[in-house]
N, C-alpha and C positions, 0 to 999 in steps of 0.2 A: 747541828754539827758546825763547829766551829774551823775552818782551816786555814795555815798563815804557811803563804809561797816565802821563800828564799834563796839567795844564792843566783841572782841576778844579777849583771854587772856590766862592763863593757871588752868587750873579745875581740881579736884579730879575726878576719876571715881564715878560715881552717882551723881554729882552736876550738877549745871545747869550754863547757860549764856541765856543771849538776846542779838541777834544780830539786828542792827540799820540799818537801806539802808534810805538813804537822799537823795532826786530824786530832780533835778535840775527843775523840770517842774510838772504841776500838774498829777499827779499820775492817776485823772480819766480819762485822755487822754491817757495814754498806756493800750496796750492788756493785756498783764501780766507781772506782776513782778514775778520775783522767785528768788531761793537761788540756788547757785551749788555749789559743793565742790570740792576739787583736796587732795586727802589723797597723804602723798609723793610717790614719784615713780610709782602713777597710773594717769587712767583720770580722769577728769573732767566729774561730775554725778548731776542731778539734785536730789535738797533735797526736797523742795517742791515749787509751784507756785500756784498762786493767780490771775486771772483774772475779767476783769472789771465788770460780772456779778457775783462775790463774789462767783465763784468755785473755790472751794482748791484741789488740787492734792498734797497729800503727799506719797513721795519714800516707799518702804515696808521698809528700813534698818531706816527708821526714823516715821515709823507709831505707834503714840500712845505714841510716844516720844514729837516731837517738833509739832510746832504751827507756822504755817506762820498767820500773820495777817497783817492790815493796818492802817493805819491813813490817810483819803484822806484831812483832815485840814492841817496837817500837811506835806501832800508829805511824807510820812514817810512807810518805808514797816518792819517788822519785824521779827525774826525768835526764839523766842523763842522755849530754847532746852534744855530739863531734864533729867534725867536719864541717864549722859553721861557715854561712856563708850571709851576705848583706843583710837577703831577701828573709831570714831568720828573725830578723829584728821583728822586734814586737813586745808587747805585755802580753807576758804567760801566764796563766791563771790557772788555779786549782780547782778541782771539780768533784764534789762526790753527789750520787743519786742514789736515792734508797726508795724502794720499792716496797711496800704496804702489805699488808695478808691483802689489801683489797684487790691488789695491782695500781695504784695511784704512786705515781713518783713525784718523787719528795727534791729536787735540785739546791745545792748549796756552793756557795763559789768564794772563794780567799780573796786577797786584798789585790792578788797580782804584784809581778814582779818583774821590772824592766830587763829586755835582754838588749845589748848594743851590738850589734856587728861592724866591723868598721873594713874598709875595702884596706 
């Protein structure tokens, strides 16, 4: 699976962006997509994920903020994110895991897409 993030840029605190995942294969065939982040000089944190029976899991540091959603016409997974604030900043990443008749997951990840918060 191929995935390419976009729609990352540089935002006011309190503005918003949408973030794009463009999935090389149709989207109803993986377990979940999801978003992670990498804020500088830390790790890599899950923001939130979407699964093929349309459960959302959203992070507590992004709950009631951002919006994961899909497009399964499209192959298209999304991340709309409001209420930005500094602590936001980070390369956001795209995420999909597909799961085997074995049970063996399979992890695949995009190129990442910078997000800027600025105070």
């Amino acid at each position: 699976v191929q995935l390419q993030a976009s729609g990352g840029g540089l935002v006011q605190a309190g503005g918003s962006l949408r973030l794009s995942c463009a999935a090389s294969r149709n989207i109803e065939s993986i377990t979940v997509m999801a978003w992670y982040r990498q804020p500088p000089g830390k790790a890599r944190e899950l923001v939130a994920s979407n699964n093929r029976s349309n459960y959302t899991y959203v992070g507590d540091s992004a709950k009631g903020r951002f919006t994961i959603s899909r497009d399964n016409f499209k192959n298209m997974v999304y991340l709309q994110m409001s209420s930005l604030k500094v602590e936001d900043t980070a390369v956001y990443y795209c995420n999909a895991k597909i799961v085997s008749a074995t049970g063996a997951w399979t992890s695949y990840w995009g190129q990442g897409t910078l997000v800027t918060v600025s105070s």
